[in-house]
C-alpha positions, 0 to 999 in steps of 0.5 A: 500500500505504501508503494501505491501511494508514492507511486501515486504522487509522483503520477500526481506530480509528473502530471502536474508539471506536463499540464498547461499552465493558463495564461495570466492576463491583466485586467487592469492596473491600480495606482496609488498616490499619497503624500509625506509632510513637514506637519508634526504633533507632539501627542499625549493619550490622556495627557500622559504620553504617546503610549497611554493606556485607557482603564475602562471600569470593572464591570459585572458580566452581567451587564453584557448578556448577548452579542452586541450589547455594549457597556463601560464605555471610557472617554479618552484624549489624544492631546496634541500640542506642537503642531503646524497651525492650521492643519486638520489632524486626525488619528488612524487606528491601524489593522493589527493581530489584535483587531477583529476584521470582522466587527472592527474591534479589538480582540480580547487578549485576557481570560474574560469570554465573549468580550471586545474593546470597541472604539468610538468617536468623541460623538459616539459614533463606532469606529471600524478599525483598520478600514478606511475612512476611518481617519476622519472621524474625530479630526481636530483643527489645529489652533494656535495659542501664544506660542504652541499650536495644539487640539484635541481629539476625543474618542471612547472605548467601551466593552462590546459582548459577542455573546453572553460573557464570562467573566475575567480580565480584558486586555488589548491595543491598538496602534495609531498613527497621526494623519495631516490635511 
């Protein structure tokens, strides 16, 4: 049998390299334009620094019984102070391990079940995280003051259940980047 089977794959095999590969054709060509700028911000998450944290509060699982029922939700501050004046400035929040392509949200990387970090604008509005568009959800145009251009922009976080959840910790993080028009 085990004869059978080796000589089957080098049939497989050779058959494989004698068959005719299909044409590849084109169908068409995307091009792709962007920009790099002097624009700079010195940015602070809550006023701490560029690597904050958001502590969102110790919740009873309870209170996320079913998929899509949010709670907790955490207001939090990206504070922006040396920038070029007058330009809009938003924050993109990048597709990474920890980022559910699916609902956009982040992936709970603690014991807690059935649990993920939900972004929102300042507004309330959720942000799907990686995709684009995104980025100009919660822009801030820089203003001046004396002697030091600054804004801020304002966002949330909130837990968000994709069924009913157990309880435990939740951690996760997102990365992001500063975008300027």
């Amino acid at each position: 049998m085990k004869h059978k089977i080796q000589i089957g794959a080098v049939t497989v095999f050779a058959l494989s390299i004698f068959s005719a590969n299909p044409a590849n054709a084109a169908d068409g060509t995307i091009s792709f334009t962007g920009s790099l700028t002097d624009a700079t911000c010195v940015v602070n998450v809550n006023n701490t620094s560029a690597n904050g944290s958001v502590a969102l509060p110790a919740i009873s699982k309870l209170s996320l019984p079913s998929s899509g029922v949010v709670a907790g939700a955490t207001i939090f501050t990206l504070n922006l102070s040396g920038c070029t004046t007058g330009k809009t400035v938003n924050a993109y929040f990048e597709a990474g391990p920890t980022v559910d392509t699916v609902t956009g949200n982040l992936i709970n990387g603690g014991t807690a079940g059935n649990v993920q970090v939900q972004l929102l604008t300042g507004a309330g509005v959720p942000i799907a995280v990686g995709t684009s568009g995104q980025a100009t959800t919660a822009g801030v145009t820089t203003t001046s003051s004396p002697s030091v251009t600054s804004g801020t922009l304002r966002y949330m976080a909130q837990y968000y259940a994709t069924g009913a959840t157990t309880s435990g910790s939740v951690t996760t993080s997102v990365t992001y980047s500063l975008t300027y028009q």
